[in-house]
NUPAVO-42466 format. One record per residue (C-alpha): residue number from 1; residue in one letter; x, y, z. Coordinates in Angstrom, 3 decimals, padded with zeros to 6 digits. Layout:
<pts>
+-----+---+----------+----------+----------+
!   k ! r !     east !    north !       up !
+-----+---+----------+----------+----------+
! NUM ! A !        X !        Y !        Z !
...
+-----+---+----------+----------+----------+
</pts>
This chain:
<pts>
+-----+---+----------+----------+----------+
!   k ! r !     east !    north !       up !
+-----+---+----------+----------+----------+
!   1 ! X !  000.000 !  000.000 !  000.000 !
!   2 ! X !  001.201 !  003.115 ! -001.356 !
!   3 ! X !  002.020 !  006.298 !  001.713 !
!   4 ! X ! -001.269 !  008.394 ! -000.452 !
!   5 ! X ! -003.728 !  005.524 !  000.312 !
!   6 ! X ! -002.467 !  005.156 !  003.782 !
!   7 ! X ! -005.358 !  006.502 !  006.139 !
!   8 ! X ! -004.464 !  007.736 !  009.856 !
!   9 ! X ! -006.596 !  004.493 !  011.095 !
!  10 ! X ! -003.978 !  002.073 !  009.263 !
!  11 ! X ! -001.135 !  004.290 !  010.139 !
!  12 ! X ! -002.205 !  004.060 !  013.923 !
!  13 ! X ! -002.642 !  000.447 !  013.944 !
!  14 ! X !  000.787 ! -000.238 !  012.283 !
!  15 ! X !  002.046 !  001.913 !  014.588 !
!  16 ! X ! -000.164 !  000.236 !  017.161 !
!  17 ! X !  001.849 ! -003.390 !  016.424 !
!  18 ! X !  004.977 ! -001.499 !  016.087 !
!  19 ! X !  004.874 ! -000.298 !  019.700 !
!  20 ! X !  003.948 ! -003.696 !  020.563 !
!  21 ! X !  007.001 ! -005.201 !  018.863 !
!  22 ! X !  009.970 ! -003.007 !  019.870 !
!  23 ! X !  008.519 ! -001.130 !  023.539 !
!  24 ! X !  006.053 ! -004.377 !  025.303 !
!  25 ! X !  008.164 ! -006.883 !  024.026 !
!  26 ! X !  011.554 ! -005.693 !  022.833 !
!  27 ! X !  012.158 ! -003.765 !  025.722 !
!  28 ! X !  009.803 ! -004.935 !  028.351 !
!  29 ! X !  009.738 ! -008.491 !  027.891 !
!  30 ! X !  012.849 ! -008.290 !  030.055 !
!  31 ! X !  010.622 ! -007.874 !  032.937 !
!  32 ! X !  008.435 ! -010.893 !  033.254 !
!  33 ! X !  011.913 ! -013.032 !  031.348 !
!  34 ! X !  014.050 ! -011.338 !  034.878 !
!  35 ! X !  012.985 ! -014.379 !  037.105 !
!  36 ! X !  013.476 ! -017.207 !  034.716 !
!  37 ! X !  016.835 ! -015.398 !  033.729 !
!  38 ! X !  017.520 ! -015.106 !  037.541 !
!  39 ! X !  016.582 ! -018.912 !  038.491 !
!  40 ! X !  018.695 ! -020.581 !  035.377 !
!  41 ! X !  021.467 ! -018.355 !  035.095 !
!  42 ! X !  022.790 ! -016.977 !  038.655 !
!  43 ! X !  022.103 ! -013.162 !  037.363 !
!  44 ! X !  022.152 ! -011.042 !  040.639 !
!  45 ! X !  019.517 ! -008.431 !  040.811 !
!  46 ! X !  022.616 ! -006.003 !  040.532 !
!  47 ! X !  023.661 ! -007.720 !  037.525 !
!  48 ! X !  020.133 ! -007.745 !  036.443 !
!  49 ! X !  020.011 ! -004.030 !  036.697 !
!  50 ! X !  022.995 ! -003.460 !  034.888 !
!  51 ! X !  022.097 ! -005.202 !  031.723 !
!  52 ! X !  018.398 ! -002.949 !  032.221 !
!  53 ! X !  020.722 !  000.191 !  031.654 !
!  54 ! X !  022.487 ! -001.129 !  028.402 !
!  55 ! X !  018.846 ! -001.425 !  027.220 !
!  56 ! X !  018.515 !  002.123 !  028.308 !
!  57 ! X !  021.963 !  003.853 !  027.429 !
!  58 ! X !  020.892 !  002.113 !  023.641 !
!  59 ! X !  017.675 !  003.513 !  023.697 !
!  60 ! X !  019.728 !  007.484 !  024.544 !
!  61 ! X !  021.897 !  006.663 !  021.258 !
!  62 ! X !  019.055 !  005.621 !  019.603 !
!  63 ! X !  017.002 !  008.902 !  020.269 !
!  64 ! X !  020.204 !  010.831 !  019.829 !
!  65 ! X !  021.107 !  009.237 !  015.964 !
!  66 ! X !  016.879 !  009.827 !  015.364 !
!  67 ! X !  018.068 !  013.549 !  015.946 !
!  68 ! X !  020.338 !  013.524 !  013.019 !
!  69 ! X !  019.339 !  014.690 !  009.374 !
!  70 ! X !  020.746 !  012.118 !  007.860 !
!  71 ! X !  018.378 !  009.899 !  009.848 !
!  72 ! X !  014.934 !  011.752 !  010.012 !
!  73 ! X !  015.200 !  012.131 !  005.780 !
!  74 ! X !  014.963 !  008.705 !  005.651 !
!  75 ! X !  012.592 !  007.759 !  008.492 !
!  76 ! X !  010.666 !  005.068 !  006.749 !
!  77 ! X !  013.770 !  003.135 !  006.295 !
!  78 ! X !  015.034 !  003.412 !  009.631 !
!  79 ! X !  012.421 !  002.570 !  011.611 !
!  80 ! X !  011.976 ! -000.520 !  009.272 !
!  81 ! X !  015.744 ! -000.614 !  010.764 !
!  82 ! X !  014.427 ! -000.552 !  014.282 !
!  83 ! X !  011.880 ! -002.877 !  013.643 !
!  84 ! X !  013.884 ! -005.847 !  012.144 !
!  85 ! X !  017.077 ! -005.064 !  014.639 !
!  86 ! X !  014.419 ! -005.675 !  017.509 !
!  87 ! X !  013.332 ! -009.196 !  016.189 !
!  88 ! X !  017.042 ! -010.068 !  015.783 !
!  89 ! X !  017.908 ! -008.953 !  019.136 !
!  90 ! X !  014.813 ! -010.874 !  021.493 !
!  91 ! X !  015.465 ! -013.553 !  019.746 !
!  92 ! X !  019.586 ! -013.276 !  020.844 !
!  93 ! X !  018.484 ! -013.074 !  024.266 !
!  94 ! X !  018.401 ! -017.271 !  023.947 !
!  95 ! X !  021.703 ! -016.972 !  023.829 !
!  96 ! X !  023.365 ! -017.991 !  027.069 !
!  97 ! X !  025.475 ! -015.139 !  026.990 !
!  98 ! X !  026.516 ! -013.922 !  030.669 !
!  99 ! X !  025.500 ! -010.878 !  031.940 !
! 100 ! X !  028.133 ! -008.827 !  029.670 !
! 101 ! X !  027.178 ! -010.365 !  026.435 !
! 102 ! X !  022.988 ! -009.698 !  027.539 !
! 103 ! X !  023.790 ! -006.235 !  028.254 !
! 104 ! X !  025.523 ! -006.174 !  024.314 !
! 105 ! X !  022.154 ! -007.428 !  023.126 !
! 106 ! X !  020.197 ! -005.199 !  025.643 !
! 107 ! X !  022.084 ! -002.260 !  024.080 !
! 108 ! X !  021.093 ! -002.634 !  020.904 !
! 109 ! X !  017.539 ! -003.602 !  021.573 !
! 110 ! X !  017.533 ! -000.140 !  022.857 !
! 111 ! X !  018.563 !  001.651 !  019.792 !
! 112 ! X !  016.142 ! -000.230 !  017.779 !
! 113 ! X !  013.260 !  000.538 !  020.192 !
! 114 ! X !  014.031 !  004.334 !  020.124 !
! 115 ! X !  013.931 !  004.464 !  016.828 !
! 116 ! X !  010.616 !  002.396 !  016.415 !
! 117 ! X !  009.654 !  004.839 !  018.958 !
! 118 ! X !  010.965 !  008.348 !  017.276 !
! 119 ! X !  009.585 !  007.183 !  013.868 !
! 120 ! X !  006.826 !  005.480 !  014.485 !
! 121 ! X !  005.391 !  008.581 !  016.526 !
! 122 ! X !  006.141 !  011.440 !  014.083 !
! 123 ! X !  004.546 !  009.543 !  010.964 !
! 124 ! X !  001.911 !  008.571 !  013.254 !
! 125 ! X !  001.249 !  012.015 !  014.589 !
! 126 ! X !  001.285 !  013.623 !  011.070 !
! 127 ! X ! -001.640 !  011.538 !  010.251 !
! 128 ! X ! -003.357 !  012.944 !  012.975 !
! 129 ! X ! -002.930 !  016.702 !  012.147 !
! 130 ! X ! -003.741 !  015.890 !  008.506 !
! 131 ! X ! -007.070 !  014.254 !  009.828 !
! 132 ! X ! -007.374 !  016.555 !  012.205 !
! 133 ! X ! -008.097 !  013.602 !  014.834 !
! 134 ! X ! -005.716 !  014.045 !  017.455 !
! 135 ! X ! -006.991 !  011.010 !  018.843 !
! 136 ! X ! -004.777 !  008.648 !  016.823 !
! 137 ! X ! -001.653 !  009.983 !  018.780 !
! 138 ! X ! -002.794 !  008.634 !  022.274 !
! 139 ! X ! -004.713 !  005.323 !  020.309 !
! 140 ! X ! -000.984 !  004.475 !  018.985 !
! 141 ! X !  001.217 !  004.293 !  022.635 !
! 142 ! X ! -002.214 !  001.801 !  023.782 !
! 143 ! X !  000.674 ! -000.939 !  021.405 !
! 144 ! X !  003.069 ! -000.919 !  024.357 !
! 145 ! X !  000.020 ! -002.466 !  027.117 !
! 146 ! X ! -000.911 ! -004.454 !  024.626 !
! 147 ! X !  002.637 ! -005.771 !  023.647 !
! 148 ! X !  003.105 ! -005.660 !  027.406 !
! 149 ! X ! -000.036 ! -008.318 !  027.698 !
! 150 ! X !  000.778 ! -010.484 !  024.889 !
! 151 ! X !  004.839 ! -011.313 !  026.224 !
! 152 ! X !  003.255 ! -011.212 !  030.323 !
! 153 ! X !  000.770 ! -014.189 !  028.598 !
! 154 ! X !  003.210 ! -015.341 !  026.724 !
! 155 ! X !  005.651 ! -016.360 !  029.366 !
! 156 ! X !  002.995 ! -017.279 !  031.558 !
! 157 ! X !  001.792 ! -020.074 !  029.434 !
! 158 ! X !  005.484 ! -021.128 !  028.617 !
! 159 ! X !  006.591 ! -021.191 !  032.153 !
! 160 ! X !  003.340 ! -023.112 !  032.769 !
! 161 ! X !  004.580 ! -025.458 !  030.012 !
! 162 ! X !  008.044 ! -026.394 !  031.629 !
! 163 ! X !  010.078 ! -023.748 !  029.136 !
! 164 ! X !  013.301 ! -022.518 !  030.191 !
! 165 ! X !  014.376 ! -018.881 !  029.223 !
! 166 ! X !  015.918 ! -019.694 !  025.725 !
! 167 ! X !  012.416 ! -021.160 !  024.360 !
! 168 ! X !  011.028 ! -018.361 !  025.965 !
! 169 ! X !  012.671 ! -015.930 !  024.079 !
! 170 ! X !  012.727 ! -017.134 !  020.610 !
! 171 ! X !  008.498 ! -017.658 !  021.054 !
! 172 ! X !  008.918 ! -013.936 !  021.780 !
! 173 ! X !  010.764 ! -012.904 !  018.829 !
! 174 ! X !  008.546 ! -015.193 !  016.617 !
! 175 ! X !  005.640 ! -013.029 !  017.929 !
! 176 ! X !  007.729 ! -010.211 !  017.147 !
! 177 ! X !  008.305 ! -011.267 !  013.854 !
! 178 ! X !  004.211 ! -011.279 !  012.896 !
! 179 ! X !  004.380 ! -007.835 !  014.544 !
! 180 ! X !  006.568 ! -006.522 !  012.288 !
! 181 ! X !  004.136 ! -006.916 !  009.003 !
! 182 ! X !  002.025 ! -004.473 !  009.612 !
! 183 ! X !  004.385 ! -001.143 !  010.405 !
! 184 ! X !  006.289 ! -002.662 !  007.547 !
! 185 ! X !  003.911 ! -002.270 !  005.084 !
! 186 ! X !  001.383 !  000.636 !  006.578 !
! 187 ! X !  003.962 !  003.196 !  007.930 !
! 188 ! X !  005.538 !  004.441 !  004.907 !
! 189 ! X !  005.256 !  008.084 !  004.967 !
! 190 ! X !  008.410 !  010.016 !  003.847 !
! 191 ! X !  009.573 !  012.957 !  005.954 !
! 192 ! X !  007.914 !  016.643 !  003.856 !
! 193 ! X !  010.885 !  018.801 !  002.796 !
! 194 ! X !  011.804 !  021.395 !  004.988 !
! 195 ! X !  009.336 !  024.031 !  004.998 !
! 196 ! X !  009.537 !  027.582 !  005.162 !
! 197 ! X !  009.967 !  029.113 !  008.723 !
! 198 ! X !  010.876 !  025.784 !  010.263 !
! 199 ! X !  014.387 !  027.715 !  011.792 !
! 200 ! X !  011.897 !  031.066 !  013.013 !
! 201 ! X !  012.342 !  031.248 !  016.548 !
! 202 ! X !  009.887 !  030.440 !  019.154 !
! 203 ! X !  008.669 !  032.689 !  022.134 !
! 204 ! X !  011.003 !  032.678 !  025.268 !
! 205 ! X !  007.973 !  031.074 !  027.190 !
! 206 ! X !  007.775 !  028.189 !  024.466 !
! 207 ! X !  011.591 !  027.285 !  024.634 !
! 208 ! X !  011.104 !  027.696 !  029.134 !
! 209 ! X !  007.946 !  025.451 !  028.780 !
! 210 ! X !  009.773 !  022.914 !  026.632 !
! 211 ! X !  012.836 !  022.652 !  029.127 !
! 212 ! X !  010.269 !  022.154 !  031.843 !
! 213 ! X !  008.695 !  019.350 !  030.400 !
! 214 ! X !  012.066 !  017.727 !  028.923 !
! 215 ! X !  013.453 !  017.992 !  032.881 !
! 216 ! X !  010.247 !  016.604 !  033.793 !
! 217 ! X !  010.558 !  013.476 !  031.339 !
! 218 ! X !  013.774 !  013.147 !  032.447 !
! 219 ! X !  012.173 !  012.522 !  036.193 !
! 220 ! X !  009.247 !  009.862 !  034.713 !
! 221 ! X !  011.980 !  007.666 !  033.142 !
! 222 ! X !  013.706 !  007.639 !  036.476 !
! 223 ! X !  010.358 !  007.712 !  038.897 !
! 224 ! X !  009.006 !  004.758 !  036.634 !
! 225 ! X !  011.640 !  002.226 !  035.339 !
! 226 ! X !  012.355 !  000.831 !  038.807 !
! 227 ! X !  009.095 ! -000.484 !  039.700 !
! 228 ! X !  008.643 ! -001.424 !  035.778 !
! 229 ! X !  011.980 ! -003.532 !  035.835 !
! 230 ! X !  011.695 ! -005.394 !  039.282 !
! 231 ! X !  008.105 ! -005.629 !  039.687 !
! 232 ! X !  008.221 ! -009.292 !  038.397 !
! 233 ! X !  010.783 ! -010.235 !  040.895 !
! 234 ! X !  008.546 ! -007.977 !  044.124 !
! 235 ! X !  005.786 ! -010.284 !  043.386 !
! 236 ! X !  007.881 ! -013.313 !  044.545 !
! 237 ! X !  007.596 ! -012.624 !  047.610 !
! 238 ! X !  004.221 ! -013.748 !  047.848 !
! 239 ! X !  002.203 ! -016.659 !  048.004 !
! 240 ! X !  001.378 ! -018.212 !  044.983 !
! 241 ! X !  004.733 ! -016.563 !  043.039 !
! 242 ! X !  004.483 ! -017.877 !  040.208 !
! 243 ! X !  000.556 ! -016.532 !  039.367 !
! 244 ! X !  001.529 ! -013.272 !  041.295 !
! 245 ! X !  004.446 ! -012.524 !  038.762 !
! 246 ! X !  001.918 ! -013.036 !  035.823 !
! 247 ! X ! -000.938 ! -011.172 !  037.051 !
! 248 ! X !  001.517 ! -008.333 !  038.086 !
! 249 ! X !  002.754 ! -007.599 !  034.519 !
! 250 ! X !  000.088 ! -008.235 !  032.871 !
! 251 ! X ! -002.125 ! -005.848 !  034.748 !
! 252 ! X !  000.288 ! -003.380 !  034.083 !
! 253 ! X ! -000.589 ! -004.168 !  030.114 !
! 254 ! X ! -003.857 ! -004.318 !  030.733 !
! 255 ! X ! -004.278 ! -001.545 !  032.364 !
! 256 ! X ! -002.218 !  000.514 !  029.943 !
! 257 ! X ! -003.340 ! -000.468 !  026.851 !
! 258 ! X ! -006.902 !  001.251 !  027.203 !
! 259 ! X ! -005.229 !  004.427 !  029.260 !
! 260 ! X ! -004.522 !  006.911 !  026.042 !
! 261 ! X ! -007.809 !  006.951 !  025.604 !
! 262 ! X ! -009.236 !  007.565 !  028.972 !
! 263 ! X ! -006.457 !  010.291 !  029.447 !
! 264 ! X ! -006.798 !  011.758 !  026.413 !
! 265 ! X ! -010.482 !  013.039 !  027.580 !
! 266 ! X ! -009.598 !  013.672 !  030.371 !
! 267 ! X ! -006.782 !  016.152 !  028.530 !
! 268 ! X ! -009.396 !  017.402 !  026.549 !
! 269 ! X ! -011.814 !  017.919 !  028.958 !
! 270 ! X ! -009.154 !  019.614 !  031.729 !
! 271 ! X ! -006.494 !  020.273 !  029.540 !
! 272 ! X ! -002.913 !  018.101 !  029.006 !
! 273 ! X ! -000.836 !  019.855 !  031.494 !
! 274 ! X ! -003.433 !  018.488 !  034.795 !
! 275 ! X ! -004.084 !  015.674 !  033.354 !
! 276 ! X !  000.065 !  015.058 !  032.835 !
! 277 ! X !  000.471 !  016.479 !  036.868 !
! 278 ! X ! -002.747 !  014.044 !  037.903 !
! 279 ! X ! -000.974 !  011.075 !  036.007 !
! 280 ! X !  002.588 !  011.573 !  037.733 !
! 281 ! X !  000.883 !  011.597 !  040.697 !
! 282 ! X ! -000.910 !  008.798 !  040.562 !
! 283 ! X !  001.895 !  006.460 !  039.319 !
! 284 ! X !  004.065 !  007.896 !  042.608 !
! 285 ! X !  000.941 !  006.202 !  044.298 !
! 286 ! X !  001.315 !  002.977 !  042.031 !
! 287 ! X !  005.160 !  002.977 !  042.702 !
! 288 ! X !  004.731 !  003.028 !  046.759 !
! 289 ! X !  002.107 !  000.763 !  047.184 !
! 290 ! X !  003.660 ! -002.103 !  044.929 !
! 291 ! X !  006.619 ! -001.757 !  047.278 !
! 292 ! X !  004.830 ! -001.445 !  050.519 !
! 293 ! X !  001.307 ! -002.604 !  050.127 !
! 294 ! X !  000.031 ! -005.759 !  052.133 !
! 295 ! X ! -000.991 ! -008.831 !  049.736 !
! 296 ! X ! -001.781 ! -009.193 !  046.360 !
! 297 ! X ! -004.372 ! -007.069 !  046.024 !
! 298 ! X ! -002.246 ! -003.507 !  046.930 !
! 299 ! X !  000.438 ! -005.348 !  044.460 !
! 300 ! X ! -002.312 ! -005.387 !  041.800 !
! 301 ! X ! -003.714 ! -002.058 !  042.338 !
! 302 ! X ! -000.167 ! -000.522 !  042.254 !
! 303 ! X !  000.624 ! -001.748 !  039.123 !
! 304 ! X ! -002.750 ! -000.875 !  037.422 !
! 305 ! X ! -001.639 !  002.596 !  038.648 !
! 306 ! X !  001.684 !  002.151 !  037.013 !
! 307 ! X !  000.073 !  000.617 !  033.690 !
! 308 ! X ! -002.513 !  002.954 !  033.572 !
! 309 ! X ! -000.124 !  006.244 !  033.761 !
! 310 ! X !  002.803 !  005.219 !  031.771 !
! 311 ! X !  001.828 !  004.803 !  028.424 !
! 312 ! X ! -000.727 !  008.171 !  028.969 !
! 313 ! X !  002.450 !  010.192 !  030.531 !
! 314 ! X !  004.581 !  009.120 !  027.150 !
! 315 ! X !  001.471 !  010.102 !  024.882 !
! 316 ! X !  000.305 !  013.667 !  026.724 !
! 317 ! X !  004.015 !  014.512 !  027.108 !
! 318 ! X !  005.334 !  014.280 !  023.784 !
! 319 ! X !  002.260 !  015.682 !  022.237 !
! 320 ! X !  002.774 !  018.395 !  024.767 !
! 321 ! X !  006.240 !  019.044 !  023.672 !
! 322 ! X !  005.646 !  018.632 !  020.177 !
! 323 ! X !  002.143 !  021.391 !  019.622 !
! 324 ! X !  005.607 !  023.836 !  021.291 !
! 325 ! X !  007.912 !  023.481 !  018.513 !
! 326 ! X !  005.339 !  022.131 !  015.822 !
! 327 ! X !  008.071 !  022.642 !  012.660 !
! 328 ! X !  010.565 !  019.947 !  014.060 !
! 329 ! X !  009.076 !  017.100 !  015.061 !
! 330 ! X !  011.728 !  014.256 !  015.138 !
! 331 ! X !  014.005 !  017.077 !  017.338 !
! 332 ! X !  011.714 !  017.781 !  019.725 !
! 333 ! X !  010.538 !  013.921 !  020.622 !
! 334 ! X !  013.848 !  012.970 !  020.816 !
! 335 ! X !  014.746 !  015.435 !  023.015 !
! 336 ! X !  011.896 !  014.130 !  025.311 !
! 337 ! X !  013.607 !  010.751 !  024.493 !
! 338 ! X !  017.102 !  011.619 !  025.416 !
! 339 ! X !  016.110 !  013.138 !  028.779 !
! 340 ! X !  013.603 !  009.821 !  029.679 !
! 341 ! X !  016.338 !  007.609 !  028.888 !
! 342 ! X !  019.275 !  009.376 !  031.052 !
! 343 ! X !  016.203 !  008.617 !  034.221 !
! 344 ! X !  016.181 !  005.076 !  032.926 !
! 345 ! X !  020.216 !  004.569 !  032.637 !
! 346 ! X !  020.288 !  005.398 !  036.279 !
! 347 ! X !  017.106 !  003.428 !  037.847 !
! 348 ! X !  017.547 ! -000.256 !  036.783 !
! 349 ! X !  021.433 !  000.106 !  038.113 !
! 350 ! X !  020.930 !  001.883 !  041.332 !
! 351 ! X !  017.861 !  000.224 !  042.044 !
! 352 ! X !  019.186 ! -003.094 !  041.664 !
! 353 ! X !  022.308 ! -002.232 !  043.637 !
! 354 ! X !  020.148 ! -000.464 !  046.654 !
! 355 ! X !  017.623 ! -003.315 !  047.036 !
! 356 ! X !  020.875 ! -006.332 !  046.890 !
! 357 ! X !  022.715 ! -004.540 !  049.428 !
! 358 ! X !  019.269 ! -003.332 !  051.619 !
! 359 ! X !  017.528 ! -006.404 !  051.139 !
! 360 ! X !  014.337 ! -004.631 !  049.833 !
! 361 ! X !  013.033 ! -002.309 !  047.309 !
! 362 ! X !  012.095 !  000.595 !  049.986 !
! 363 ! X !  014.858 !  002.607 !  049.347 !
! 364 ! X !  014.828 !  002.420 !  045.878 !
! 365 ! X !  010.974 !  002.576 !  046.273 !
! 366 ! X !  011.037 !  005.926 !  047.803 !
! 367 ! X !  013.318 !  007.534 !  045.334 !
! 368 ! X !  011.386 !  006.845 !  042.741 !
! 369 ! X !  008.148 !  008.073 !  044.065 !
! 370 ! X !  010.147 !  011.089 !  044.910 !
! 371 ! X !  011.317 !  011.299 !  041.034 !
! 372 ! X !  007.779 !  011.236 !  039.869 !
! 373 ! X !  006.507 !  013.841 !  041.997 !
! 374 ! X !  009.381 !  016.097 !  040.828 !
! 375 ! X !  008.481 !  015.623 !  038.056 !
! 376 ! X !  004.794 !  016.566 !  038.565 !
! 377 ! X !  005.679 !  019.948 !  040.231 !
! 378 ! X !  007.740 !  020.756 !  036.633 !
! 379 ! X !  005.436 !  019.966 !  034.642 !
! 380 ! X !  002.613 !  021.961 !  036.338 !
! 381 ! X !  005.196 !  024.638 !  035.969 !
! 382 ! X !  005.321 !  024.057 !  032.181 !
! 383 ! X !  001.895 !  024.489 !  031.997 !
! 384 ! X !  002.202 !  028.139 !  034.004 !
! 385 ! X !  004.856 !  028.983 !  031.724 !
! 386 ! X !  002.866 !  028.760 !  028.459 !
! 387 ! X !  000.359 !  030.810 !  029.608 !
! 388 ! X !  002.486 !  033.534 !  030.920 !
! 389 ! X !  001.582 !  036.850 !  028.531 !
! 390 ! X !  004.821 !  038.005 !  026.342 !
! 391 ! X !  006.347 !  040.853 !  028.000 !
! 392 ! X !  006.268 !  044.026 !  025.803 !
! 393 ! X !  009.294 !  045.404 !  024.738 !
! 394 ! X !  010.101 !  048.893 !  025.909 !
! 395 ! X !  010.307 !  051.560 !  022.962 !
+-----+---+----------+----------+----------+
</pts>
């Protein structure tokens, strides 16, 4: 199908299975895989943490390259890049590598999901001005709960099955691989020449706003990935472990795959900056009460607050960002990118290395709750900043 008879609909379900390819699976898979990884292997959760930030330090080079010219001219083909490097590198994660030669494979599952990511979202969004159905934006991040669902199901079954962790992963990159036809063929629409104006300058309060919300990005990746990468492994502390580590993740996809939509009224209704602050605060609730909450049923409501706020805080945020600087699309989300991913480097590693040494995830617990209310308080200053009046320049 030609990029002319593309509609926004097909676009956004491409991009729905692309989401579901390279962000549930290709790089969260790792969560719900952490505990086979961690029976069959000897991984130490500080080990495990480590190889979490190669995924992440890939997915900062991977935003930065998607910032390049060279790159962003030729978007269709990259992300096609993105999409067939992230088949190729689940299914490497059979490998019985070590912890070094994971993290290798982490690394460049991370550049491959950025640009899936970075691509995926400024064809997808171009649609949606076109169509004038903003909609479509928040429709296309509901891929990475359902992606999320699918590998947490996935594994489930498997485990159920008597799998070890190699089978495991090449089912998931077979799955990944009947992902992959759709974005393939649907999202093929070339980057417009540069138009006219696209270098003008922006108001002061525009480029203030932005930083605000790029700082506060940069607090979600941290405030989130914690609780996202161990949450698996917190469920095994209770009865019934093995069920408890299913339902956990797979709440979290459940509960974020229909979450763009329900935030996206609520954006419309209260406007995206509240609805951002309300999300950030409710997934610092999520985050505490999967790490201090008593039996499964706080475990399960704390990640349905985590599932049902990430996806919606990626969505809001880099529409957000990008209705400020409208002319350069693939700069500004990567920006966005770059900051959430330096959060992300950090969490997995220091989070694994506070809860081996403490003996819990408290600490690490705390400091991310702590992240995502920082985060909060910036972006309600973003919001504040937009609306400020331009100050009239003496004569």
């Amino acid at each position: 199908m030609s990029a002319s008879s593309t509609t926004g609909l097909v676009a956004t379900a491409a991009g729905f299975c692309a989401m579901a390819l390279a962000m549930g699976i290709g790089r969260f898979a790792y969560t719900p895989m952490l505990p086979p990884m961690l029976e069959e292997s000897g991984l130490t959760l500080s080990a495990a943490g480590l190889v979490a930030s190669a995924n992440f330090l890939g997915y900062l080079a991977g935003a930065l390259l998607a910032t390049r010219t060279a790159f962003a001219r030729h978007r269709v083909r990259w992300l096609r890049a993105g999409l067939v490097l992230s088949v190729l590198t689940t299914g490497a994660m059979a490998l019985d590598a070590g912890a070094a030669g994971w993290g290798a494979v982490r690394l460049l599952a991370g550049i491959a999901s950025a640009f899936v990511l970075v691509f995926s979202s400024t064809i997808v969004f171009e649609f949606a001005a076109r169509e004038a159905r903003p909609m479509l934006g928040s429709l296309l991040f509901a891929g990475i709960g359902g992606g999320i669902a699918l590998s947490a199901l996935l594994v489930f079954v498997g485990r159920s099955a008597g799998w070890s962790a190699a089978p495991l992963w090449g089912s998931l990159a077979g799955l990944s691989a009947l992902l992959a036809i759709a974005p393939w063929q649907h999202l093929t629409l070339p980057a417009a020449p540069p138009r006219a104006g696209v270098g003008a300058p922006r108001p002061s309060r525009d480029r203030r706003a932005l930083a605000q919300l790029v700082a506060a990005y940069g607090c979600f990746g941290l405030g989130y990935v914690i609780t996202a990468t161990f949450i698996v492994v917190m469920a095994r502390n209770l009865p019934d472990a093995r069920l408890m580590e299913f339902w956990a993740w797979m709440v979290v996809g459940l509960a974020g795959a229909p979450s763009n939509w329900l935030w996206a009224k609520a954006a419309a209704r209260f406007g995206a900056y509240p609805a951002i602050v309300a999300g950030y605060v409710l997934e610092a609730i999520g985050v505490l009460l999967v790490a201090f909450g008593q039996g499964p049923a706080m475990l399960l409501l704390g990640a349905a607050l985590l599932g049902g706020t990430i996806m919606a805080i990626t969505a809001l945020g880099l529409a957000a960002a990008r209705e400020l600087v409208p002319q350069q699309p693939e700069r500004t989300i990567a920006q966005m990118t770059v900051a959430f991913s330096v959060g992300q480097i950090v969490g997995p590693a220091l989070g694994g290395w506070l809860a081996e040494r403490t003996g819990s995830f408290a600490s690490p617990s705390w400091m991310a709750a702590a992240a995502l209310l920082a985060g909060a308080a910036l972006t309600a200053m973003a919001g504040r900043t937009r609306l400020q009046r331009p100050v009239a320049c003496a004569r």
